[in-house]
N, C-alpha and C positions, 0 to 999 in steps of 0.2 A: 909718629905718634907712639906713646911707651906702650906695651900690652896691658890689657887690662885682667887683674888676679881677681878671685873670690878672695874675701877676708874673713880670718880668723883668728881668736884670742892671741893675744902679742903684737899686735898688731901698732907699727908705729905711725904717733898723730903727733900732728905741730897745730898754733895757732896761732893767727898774724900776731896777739896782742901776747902772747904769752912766751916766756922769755927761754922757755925751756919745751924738750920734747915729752911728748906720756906715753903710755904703751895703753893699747884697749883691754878691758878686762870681755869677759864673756860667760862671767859665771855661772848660766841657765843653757843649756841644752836646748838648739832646736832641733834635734834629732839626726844630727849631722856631721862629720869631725873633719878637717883638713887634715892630714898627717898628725893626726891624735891630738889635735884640739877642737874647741867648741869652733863651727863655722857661726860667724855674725848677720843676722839682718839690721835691716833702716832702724830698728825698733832698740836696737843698742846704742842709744846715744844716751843714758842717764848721766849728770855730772855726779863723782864719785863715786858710781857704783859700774857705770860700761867706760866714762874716759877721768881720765885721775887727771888732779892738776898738771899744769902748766911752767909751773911755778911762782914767779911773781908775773901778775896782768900790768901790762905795758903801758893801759891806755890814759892811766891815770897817772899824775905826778904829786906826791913819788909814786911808784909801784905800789902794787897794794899784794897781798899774796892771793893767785887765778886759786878760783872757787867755780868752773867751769857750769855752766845757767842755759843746760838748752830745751828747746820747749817742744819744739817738732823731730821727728823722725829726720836721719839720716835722710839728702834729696839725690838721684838720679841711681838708685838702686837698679839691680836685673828684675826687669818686669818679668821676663818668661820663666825666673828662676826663683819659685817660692819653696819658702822652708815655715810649716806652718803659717801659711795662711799671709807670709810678709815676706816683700822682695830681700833675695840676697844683697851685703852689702858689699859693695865691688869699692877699688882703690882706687877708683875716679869719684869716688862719694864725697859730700860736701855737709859740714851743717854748719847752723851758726849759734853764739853764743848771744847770751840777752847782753853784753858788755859790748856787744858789735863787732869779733871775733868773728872770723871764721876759719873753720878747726877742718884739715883738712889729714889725707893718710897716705905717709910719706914711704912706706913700705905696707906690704899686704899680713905680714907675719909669716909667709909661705917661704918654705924653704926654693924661692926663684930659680 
C-alpha cells in the first residue's frame, strides 16, 4: 500500500473522463500550511475555483472542453484530523463529477 500524505495547494488531480491533469488550487486558509502552502480539506472540491479543468471531458463524443461539476465534499478524509471544523483531505481522497468522473489525487503536492 502507497503512504498516505496530507494535501495541499498544487496538489496533482486526474479524472477518468478528462483528458488531462489539474493541479488543486486552495486559495482560503484553513489556518494551516504544508511547507508554505494552504493545507486542503473535503470542503475544497469547488469546480473552478479548488480543481481547474481537465481539459477536454472524454465522456461525450466528441469531447466537449471538462467544466469540472462536483456537488459533495471530498469522501474518505482524516476523521481524527480537522482543520476548522472539516476533515483534512488526504491523497487516498476521491470525489465525483456530475458528468460521472471521478477525480481522484495523483500526487499530494508535498514535497515526498
Amino acid at each position: 500500500m502507497s503512504q498516505i500524505y496530507h494535501v495541499r495547494e498544487g496538489a496533482v488531480l486526474s479524472c477518468s473522463f478528462g483528458s488531462g491533469e489539474s493541479e488543486l488550487k486552495v486559495p482560503k486558509s484553513h489556518g494551516t500550511a504544508i511547507q508554505g502552502k494552504n493545507q486542503a480539506t473535503v470542503t475544497d472540491h469547488i469546480g473552478n475555483v479548488n480543481i481547474m479543468t481537465f481539459g477536454m471531458c472524454t465522456k461525450t463524443d466528441p469531447p466537449v472542453p471538462c467544466v469540472p461539476a462536483t456537488t459533495l465534499k471530498w469522501i474518505n478524509g482524516k476523521k481524527d484530523y480537522q482543520l476548522g471544523g472539516e476533515m483534512a483531505l488526504l491523497n487516498t481522497c476521491i470525489a465525483s463529477c456530475m458528468q460521472g468522473g471521478i477525480i481522484k489525487i495523483i500526487h499530494s503536492g508535498q514535497d515526498e
